[in-house]
C-alpha positions in Angstrom: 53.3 37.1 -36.0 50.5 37.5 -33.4 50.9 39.0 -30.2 48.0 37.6 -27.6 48.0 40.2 -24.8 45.2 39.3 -21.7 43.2 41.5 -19.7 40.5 41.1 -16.9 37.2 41.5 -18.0 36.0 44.7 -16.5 32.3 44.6 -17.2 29.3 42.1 -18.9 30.4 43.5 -22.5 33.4 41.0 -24.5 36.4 41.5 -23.3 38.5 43.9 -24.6 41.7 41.5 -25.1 39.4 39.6 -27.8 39.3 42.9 -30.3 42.2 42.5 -32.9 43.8 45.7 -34.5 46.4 44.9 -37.1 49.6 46.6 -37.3 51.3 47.1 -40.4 54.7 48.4 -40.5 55.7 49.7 -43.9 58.4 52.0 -43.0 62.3 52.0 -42.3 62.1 53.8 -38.7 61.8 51.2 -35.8 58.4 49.6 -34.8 56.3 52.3 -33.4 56.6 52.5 -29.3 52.4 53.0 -29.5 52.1 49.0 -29.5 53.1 49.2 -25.7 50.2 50.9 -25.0 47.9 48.5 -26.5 47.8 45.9 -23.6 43.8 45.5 -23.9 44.3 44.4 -27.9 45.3 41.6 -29.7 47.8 42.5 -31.8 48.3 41.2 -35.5 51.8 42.4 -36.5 52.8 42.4 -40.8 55.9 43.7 -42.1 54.6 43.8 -45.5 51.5 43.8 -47.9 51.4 40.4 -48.4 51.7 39.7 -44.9 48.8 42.2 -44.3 47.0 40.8 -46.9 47.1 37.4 -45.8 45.8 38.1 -42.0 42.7 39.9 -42.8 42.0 36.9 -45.7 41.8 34.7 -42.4 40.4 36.9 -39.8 37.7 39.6 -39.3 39.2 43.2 -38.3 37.3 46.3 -37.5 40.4 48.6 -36.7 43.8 48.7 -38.3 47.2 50.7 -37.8 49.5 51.3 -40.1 52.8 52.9 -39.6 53.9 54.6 -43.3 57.1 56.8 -44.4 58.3 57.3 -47.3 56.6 54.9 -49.9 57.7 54.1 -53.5 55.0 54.4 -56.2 54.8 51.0 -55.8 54.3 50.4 -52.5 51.4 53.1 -52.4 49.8 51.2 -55.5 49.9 48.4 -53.4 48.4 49.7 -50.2 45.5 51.4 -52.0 44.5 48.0 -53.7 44.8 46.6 -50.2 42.4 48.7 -48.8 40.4 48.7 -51.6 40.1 44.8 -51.8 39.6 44.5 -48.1 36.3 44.4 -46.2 35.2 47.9 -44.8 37.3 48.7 -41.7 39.4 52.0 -40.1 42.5 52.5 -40.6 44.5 54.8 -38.4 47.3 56.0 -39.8 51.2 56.9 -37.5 53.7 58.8 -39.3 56.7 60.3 -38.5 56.6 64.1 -37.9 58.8 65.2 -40.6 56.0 63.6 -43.2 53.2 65.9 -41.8 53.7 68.1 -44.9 54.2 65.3 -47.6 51.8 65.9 -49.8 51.5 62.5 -51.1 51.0 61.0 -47.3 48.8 63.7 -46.8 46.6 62.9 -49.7 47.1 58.9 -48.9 45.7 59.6 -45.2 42.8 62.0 -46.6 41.7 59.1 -48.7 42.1 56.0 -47.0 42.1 57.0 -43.1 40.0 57.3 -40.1 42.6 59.2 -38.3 46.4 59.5 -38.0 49.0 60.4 -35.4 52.4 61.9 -35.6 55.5 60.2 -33.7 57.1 60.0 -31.5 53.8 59.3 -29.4 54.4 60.4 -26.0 51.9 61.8 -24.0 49.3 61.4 -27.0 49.5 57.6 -26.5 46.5 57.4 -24.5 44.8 59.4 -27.2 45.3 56.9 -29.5 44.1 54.4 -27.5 40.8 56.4 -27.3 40.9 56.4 -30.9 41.1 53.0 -31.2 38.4 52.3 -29.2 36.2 54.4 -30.6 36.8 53.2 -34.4 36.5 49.7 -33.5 32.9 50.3 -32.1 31.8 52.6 -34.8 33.0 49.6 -36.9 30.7 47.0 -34.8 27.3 49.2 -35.0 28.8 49.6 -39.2 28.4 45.7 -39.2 25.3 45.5 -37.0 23.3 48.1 -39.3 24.5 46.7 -42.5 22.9 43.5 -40.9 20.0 44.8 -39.8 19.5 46.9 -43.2 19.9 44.1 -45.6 17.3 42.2 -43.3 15.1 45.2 -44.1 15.7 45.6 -47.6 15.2 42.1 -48.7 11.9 42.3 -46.7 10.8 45.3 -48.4 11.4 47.7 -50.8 12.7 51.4 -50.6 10.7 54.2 -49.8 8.6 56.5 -47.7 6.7 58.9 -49.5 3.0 58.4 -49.4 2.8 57.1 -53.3 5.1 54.0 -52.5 3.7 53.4 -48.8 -0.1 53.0 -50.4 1.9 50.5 -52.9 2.9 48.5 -49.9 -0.1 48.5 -48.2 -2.0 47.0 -51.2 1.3 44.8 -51.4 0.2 43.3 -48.1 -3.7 43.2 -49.0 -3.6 41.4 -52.2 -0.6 39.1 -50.7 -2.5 36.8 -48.5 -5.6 36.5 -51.3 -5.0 33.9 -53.5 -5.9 35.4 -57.2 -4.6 36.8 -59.9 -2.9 39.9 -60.0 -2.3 43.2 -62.8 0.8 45.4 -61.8 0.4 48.5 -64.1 2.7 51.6 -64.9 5.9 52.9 -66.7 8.2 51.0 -67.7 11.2 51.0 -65.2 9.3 51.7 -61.9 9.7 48.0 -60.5 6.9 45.6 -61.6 9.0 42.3 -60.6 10.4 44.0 -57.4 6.3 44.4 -56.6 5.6 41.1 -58.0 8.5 39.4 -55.3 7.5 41.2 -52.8 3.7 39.4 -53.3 5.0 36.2 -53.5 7.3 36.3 -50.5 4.5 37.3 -48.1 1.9 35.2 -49.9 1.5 31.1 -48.7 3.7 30.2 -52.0 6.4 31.8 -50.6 8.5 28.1 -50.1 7.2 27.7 -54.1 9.4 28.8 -57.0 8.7 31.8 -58.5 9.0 32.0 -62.3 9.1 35.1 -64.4 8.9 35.5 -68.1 9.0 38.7 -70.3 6.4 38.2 -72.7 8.2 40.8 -74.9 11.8 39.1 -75.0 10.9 36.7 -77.1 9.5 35.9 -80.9 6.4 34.7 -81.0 6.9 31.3 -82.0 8.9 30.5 -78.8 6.5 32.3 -75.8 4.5 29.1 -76.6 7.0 26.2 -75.6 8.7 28.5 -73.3 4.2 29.0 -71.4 3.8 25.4 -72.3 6.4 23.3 -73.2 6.7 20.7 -75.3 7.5 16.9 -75.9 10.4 15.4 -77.4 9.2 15.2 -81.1 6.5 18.0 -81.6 8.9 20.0 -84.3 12.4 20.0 -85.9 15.0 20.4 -82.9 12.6 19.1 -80.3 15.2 16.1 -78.8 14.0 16.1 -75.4 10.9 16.8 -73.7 10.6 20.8 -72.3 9.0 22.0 -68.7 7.7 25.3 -69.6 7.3 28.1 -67.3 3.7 27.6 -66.3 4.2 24.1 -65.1 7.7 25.1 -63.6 5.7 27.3 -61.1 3.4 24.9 -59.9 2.9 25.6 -56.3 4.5 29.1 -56.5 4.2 32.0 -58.5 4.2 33.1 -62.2 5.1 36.7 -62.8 4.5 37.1 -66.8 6.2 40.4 -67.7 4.7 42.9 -70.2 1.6 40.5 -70.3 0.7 43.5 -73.2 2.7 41.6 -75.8 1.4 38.6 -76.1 0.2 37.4 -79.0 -3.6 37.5 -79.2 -3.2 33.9 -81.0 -1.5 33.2 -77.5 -3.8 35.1 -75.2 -6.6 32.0 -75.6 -4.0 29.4 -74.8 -3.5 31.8 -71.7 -6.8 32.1 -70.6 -7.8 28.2 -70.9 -5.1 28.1 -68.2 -6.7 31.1 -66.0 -9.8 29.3 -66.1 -9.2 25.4 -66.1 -6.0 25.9 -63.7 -4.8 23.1 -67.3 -2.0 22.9 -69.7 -1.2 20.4 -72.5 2.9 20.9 -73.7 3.2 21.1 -77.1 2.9 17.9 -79.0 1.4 16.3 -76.2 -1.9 14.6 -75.3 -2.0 14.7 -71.8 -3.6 16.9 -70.0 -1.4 18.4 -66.5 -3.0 20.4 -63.5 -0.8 23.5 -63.0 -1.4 24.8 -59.1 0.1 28.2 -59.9 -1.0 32.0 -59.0 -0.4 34.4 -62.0 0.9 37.7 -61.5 0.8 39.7 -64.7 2.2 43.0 -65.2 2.3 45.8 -68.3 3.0 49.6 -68.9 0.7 49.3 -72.0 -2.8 50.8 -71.2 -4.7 47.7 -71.7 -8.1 48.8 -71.6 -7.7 50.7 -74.5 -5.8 47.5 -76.1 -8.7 46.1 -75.7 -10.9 48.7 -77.2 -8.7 48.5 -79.9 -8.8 45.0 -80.4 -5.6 44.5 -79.5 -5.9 42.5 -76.5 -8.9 39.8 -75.1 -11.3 41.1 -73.0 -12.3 37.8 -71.4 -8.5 37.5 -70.7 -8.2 41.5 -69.3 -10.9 40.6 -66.8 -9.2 37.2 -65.7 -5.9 39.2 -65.2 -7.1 42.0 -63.3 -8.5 40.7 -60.8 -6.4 42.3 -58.0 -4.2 45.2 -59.8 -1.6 47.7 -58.3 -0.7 51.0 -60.0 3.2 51.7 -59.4 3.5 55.5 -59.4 6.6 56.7 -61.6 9.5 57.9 -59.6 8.8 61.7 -60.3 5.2 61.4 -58.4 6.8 59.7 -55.0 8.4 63.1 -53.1 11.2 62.4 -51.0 12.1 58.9 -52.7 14.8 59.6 -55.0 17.4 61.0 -52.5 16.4 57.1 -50.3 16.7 55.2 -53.6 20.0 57.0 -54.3 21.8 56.1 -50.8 20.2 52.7 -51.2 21.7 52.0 -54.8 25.1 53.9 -53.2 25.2 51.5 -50.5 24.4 48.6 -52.7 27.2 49.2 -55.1 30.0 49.9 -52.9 29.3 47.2 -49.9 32.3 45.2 -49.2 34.5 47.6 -51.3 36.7 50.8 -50.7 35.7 53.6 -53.1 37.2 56.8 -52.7 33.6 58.6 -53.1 31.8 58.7 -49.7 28.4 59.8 -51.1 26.2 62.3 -53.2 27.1 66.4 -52.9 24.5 68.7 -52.3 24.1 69.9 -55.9 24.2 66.2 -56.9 20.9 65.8 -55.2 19.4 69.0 -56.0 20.2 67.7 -59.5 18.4 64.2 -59.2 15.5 65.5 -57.3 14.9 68.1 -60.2 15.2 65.5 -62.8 12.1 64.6 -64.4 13.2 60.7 -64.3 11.5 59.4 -67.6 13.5 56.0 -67.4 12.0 55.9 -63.3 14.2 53.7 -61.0 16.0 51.7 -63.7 17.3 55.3 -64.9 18.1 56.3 -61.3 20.5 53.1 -61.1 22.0 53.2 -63.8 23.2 56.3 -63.4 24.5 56.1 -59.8 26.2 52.9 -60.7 28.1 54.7 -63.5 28.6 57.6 -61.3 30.5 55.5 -58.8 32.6 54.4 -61.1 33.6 57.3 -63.1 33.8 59.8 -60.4 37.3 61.5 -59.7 35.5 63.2 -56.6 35.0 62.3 -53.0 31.5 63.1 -52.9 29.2 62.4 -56.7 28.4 65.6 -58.6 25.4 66.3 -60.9 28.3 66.0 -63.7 29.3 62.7 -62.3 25.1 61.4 -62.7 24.9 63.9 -66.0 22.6 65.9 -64.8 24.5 69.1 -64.9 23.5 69.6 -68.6 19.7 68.4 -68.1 20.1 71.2 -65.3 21.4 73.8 -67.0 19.0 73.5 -70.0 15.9 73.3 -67.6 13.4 76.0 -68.4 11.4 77.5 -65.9 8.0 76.4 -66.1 5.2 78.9 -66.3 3.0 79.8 -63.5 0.1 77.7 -65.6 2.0 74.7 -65.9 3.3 74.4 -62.5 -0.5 74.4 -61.9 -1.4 72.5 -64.0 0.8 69.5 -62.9 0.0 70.5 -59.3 -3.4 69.7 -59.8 -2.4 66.5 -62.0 -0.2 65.0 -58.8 -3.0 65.8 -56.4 -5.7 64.2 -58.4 -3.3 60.7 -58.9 -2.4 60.8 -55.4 -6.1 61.1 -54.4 -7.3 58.4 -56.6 -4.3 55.9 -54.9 -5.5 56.8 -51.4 -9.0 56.2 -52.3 -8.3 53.0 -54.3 -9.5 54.5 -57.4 -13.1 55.1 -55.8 -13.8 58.6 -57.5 -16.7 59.6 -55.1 -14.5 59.3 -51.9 -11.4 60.8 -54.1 -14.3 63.5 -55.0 -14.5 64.7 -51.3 -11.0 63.9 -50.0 -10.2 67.3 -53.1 -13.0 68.9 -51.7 -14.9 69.2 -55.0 -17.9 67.6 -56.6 -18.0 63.6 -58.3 -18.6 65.8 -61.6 -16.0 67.9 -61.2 -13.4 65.6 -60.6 -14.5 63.5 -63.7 -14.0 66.3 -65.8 -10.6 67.3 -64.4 -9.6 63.3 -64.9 -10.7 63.7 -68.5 -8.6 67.1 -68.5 -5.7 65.6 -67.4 -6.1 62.3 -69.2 -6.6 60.3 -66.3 -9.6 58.2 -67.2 -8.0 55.1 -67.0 -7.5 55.5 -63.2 -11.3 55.0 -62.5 
């Protein structure tokens, strides 16, 4: 049963007889005397989970009471999957004052609860009034920022240290040129997420974008799945096949661990790079493909290459425009961001009882040495949020408590050693890989830096 009380609008803001605050009374003293204090509210009265359940299936709270006593097993069960199945609002909790010391309620209202109040009321009344107020507009600006956010993160991706911002900022440069592009580095660091992020901000951004892993699939399929084929050209072929190339006309193709394709496919490959043509297997005619090719690899091609392993003709076409994605250990202050981020992610929409990460937790992640970068750092918060008997994730909870444990201290020589490793790599970034002006941004001579590159195996990055 709804209960429409009016009020006067006071100011410019919406009125306050438009917020809704349901009531649910779920126990056997009478209904609570705070209701005839709420005279600015729209009241949403249920008796009963079901009847609870039902009203915030067909309108949007931010703010609910709930008046509890003594609850069978059951009827907590069902309040907790209530809340947990809900959207995110508060819930504001009036009990009776001879339940202030049950522990169950206690640990029910620790859980699940904004705030509570013990009855009879009284004087406190206008209190929770206050109270009501104040969690209804901490739920708005929660809506407002979770809008605003996702607008942010599906314009961009997740991170501020100065590794990740020169990624965006070549992100942006190579976005509004029209050529191919190489996305290098380790696997899990977020080549596609890169590759998106191109296409979105490029002029194909209303064309499809296409993405194949080069390295999911046996050889003798990467060819109709590139190319196609017509109905006919082998055993099984029934009807005629769009492959990914021509599926991307107008848009993007993102061609995933470009490193392991088959050299007898690399030529098929380049005829396309360079003719901007395509015939489909079995087929005669000969289709224009408008599509930009983004190619990406955590091989090192240029000793592929060397090694015979890879074209060279086809290396060159490729890397035309290439971006070096750092791994997650090299961008400082990331992993704590990319944490929240995945946190938030993962619990949106639902009620978990764990409200974040604990202080050792991300002492833990920001000592680890990440060798599985980003996709390692997600699959473990995801697990963590599951698993976790805690309010707030532990380094157990991620399984890092062991790796912790176990760490060694590293040796005065090695911490300088990958000191001067991380300066060198960061250098090399902010300079675009132009030695001479990384040179003098270390402060030491073209010479020197070349043998410190060689040193720290870092030729590659010239």
């Amino acid at each position: 049963m709804t209960t429409l009380l009016n009020r006067k609008n006071r100011d410019d803001q919406e009125p306050e007889a438009t917020r809704a605050v349901l009531y649910l009374h779920l126990s056997s003293h009478p209904e609570s005397e705070a209701l005839a204090g709420l005279d600015n509210w729209r009241v949403v009265r249920a008796s009963s989970i079901a009847e609870a359940s039902a009203a915030l299936d067909s309108e949007q709270f931010q703010v609910a009471l709930a008046h509890i006593g003594e609850l069978s097993d059951e009827q907590r069960s069902d309040f907790t999957r209530l809340v947990e199945k809900a959207p995110p609002l508060n819930w504001i909790a009036l009990i009776e004052a001879d339940h202030v010391h049950d522990g169950t309620i206690c640990e029910l209202i620790y859980d699940y609860f904004f705030d509570y109040y013990t009855l009879p009321l009284k004087e406190k009344a206008p209190y929770l009034c206050a109270t009501l107020g104040h969690a209804w507009g901490l739920g708005r600006l929660r809506e407002q920022e979770d809008e605003l956010r996702r607008y942010r993160e599906e314009c961009q991706m997740v991170g501020a240290s100065p590794a990740i911002r020169l990624v965006f900022s070549q992100i942006r440069k190579v976005a509004g040129v029209d050529a191919t592009v190489l996305i290098t580095g380790s696997s899990g660091t977020g080549k596609e997420l890169i590759a998106r992020a191109i296409h979105q901000r490029s002029q194909r951004r209303k064309g499809p974008f296409v993405a194949l892993n080069c390295g999911a699939l046996p050889e003798n399929l990467i060819q109709t799945e590139l190319f196609g084929h017509e109905k006919g050209a082998f055993t099984g072929a029934h009807c005629r096949k769009i492959g990914r190339i021509e599926a991307a006309g107008g848009g993007t193709l993102f061609l995933d661990e470009i490193g392991d394709l088959p050299l007898s496919l690399q030529v098929n490959l380049l005829r396309f790079l360079q003719e901007e043509t395509i015939e489909r297997l079995g087929g005669h005619e000969t289709l224009y493909i408008d599509a930009r090719v983004i190619a990406a690899t955590h091989r090192d091609l240029e000793a592929e290459v060397q090694e015979g392993g890879f074209r060279e003709d086809l290396y060159y076409r490729l890397n035309v425009l290439s971006i070096e994605v750092p791994d997650l250990k090299e961008r400082e202050g990331d992993i704590e961001l990319l944490a929240s981020f995945f946190f938030r992610k993962f619990t949106e929409g639902r009620h978990h009882k764990v409200r974040g990460f604990s202080r050792r937790a991300i002492a833990a992640m920001n000592g680890h040495d990440w060798p599985g970068n980003v996709r390692e750092l997600i699959n473990r918060v995801r697990k963590a949020i599951v698993m976790s008997d805690n309010r707030l994730i532990t380094a157990a909870d991620l399984g890092l408590d062991k790796s912790m444990a176990g760490q060694a201290t590293p040796t005065l020589e090695e911490a300088r050693h990958q000191a001067e490793r991380q300066a060198i790599r960061r250098s090399l970034r902010k300079a675009g890989n132009n030695v001479s002006a990384a040179a003098r941004q270390l402060g030491i001579s073209r010479v020197t830096l070349y043998r410190l590159m060689e040193k720290h195996h870092l030729a590659g990055s010239k």
